[in-house]
C-alpha positions as CSV (number, residue, x, y, z in Angstrom):
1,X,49.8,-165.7,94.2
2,X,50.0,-163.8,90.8
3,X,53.3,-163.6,89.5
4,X,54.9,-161.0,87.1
5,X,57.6,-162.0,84.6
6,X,60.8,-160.5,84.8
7,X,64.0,-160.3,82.2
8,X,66.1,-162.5,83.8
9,X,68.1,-165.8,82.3
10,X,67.5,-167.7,85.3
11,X,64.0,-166.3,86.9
12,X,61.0,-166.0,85.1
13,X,58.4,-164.7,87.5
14,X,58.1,-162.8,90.9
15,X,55.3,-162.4,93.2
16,X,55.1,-160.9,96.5
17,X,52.1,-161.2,99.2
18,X,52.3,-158.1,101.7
19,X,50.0,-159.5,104.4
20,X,52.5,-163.0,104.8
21,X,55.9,-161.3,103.5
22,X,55.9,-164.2,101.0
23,X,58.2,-163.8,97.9
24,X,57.4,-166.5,95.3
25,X,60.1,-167.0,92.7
26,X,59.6,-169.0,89.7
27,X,62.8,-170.1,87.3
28,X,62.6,-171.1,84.1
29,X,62.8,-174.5,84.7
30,X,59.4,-174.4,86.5
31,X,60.3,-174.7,89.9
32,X,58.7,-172.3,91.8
33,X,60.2,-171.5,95.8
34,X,58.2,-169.4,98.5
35,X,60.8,-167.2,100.4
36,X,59.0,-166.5,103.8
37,X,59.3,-163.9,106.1
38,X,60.6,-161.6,102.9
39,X,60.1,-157.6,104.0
40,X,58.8,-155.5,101.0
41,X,61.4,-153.0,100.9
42,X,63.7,-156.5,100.0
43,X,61.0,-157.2,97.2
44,X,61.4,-153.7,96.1
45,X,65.0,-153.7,95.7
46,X,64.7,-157.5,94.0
47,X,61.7,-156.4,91.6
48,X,65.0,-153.3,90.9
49,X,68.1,-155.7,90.6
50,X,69.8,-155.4,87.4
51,X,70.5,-158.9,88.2
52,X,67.7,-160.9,89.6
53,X,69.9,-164.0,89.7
54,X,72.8,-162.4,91.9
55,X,70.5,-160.8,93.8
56,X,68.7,-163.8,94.5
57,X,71.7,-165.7,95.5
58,X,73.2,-163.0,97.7
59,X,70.2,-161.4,99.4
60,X,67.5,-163.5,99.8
61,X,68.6,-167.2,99.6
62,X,71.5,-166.7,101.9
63,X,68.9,-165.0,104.4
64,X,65.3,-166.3,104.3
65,X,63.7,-169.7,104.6
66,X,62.4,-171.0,101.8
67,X,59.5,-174.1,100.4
68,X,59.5,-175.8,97.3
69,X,56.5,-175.3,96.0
């Protein structure tokens, strides 16, 4: 999945696959995480967050399964 980097101190790529709802998150330490089941209007608003990090924590972690990739 391509990724695009985002200003963030904590994440340092998004991508986003329509077809699966799949939101890939990768932080700065290199971990990368597949959030499934992600709707794109959620991607939207995370690609929008002043705050990827809080927004990551509060919307998304606390609501969708997730893989370590």
């Amino acid at each position: 999945m391509r990724r695009e980097p985002v200003a963030s101190s904590n994440v340092a790529s998004i991508g986003y696959d329509p077809g699966s709802q799949t939101l890939e998150v990768e932080f700065h330490s290199g971990r990368v995480y597949q959030y499934l089941d992600v709707p794109e209007h959620v991607h939207q608003a995370f690609m929008g967050a002043e705050s990827k990090g809080k927004f990551l924590h509060y919307e998304i972690k606390s609501g969708y399964r997730c893989v370590r990739l």
